[in-house]
C-alpha positions, -999 to +999 in steps of 0.1 A: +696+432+123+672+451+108+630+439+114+621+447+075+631+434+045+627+431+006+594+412+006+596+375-011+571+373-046+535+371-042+533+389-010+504+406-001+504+446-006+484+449+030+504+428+050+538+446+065+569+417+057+591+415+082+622+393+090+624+395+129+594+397+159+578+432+167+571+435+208+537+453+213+541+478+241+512+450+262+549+428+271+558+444+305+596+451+306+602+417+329+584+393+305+601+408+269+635+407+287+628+370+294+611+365+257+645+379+242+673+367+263+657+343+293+670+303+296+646+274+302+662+238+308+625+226+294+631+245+256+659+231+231+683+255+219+680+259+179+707+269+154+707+299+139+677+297+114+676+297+080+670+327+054+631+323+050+631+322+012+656+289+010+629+259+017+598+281+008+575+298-014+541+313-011+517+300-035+485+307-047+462+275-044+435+268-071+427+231-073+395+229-069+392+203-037+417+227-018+400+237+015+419+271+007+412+277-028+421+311-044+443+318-010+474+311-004+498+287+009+536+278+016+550+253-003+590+235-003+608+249-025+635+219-024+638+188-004+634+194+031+649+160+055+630+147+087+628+170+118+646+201+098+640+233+110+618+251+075+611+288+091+603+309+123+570+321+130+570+356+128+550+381+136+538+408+168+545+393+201+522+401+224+499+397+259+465+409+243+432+391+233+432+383+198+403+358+195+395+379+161+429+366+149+432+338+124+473+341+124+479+343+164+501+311+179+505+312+219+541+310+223+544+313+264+523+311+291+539+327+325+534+317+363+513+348+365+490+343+339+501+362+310+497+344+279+520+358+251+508+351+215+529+358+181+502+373+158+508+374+118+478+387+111+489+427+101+526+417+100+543+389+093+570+365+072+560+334+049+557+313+080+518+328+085+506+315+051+510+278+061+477+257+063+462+234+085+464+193+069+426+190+072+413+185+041+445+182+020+462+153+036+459+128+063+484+138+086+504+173+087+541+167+076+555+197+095+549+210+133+550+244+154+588+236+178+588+260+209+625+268+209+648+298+219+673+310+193+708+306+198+707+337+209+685+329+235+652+341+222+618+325+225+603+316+193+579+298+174+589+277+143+581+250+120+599+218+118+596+191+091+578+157+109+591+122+108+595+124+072+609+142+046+593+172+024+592+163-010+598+201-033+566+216-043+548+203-017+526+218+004+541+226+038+509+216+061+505+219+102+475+210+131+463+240+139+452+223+169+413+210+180+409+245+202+418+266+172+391+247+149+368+247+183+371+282+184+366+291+152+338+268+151+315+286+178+319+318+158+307+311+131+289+285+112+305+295+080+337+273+066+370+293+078+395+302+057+426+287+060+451+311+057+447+346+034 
């Protein structure tokens, strides 16, 4: 399967699109041969996922009371049921530092230490322009799943919550209290939510 594709409308000229993770030469042999093909009782085995462009869209955002106003965001392009599988995170898997890194999701931490991250932020599919509820809602309607493929590789994607996804809604996650902490105690500026 090839790692590129035709890029969806609206994507961003400085972003690379691709349709399948990039390994960064920082995964030791060991680890990316677990990452692609490892088993783990503790992960749920997903189907096969769906093409990217058939429950979303990227959008550009401009009502006014929008924490991400004039970015961008992902949005259902059709009714989406409870607990459905919307898109994989995609992006450069990696075991490197990226505190700079507004589109970096840990996907595995091993026994010896190594944290491996999936970071969007140079190259990526629609999954990195979903945004954080705050501000938009009062709950998020969709969550990051740790799964492996049913191929057997680890991934990162976003599943629908306990309720459905109504089309042309706003597909909305937690980025989590330590991303917000973080991003907090660098700056004291508001932080975008996605570009």
């Amino acid at each position: 399967m090839s790692s590129t594709s035709r890029q969806p409308p609206s994507w961003p000229s400085h972003i690379q699109y691709i349709n399948a993770p990039r390994y960064h030469s920082s995964v030791p042999g060991p680890l990316r041969s677990f990452l692609i093909s490892g088993t783990s009782s503790a992960l749920q085995k997903t189907p096969n996922s769906f093409p990217s462009t058939s429950l979303v869209r990227i959008r550009s955002i401009a009502e006014p009371s929008h924490p991400a106003r004039g970015q961008n965001g992902l949005f259902a392009v059709r009714k989406i049921p409870p607990r459905s599988h919307i898109i994989d995170y995609i992006g450069e898997v990696h075991c490197q530092d990226r505190a700079d890194s507004d589109y970096d999701l840990s996907l595995f931490r091993s026994q010896d230490g190594d944290n491996i991250g999936v970071d969007a932020s140079i190259m990526g599919n629609e999954a990195r322009f979903v945004n954080d509820y705050r501000g938009i809602r009062g709950k998020p309607n969709a969550v990051f799943v740790e799964s492996r493929t049913s191929r057997g590789e680890l991934q990162m994607s976003i599943w629908s919550s306990k309720d459905s996804i109504q089309k042309g809604d706003e597909i909305l996650v937690s980025y989590g209290k330590c991303w917000w902490r973080t991003r907090t105690a660098q700056t004291d500026a508001t932080v975008p939510h996605s570009a």
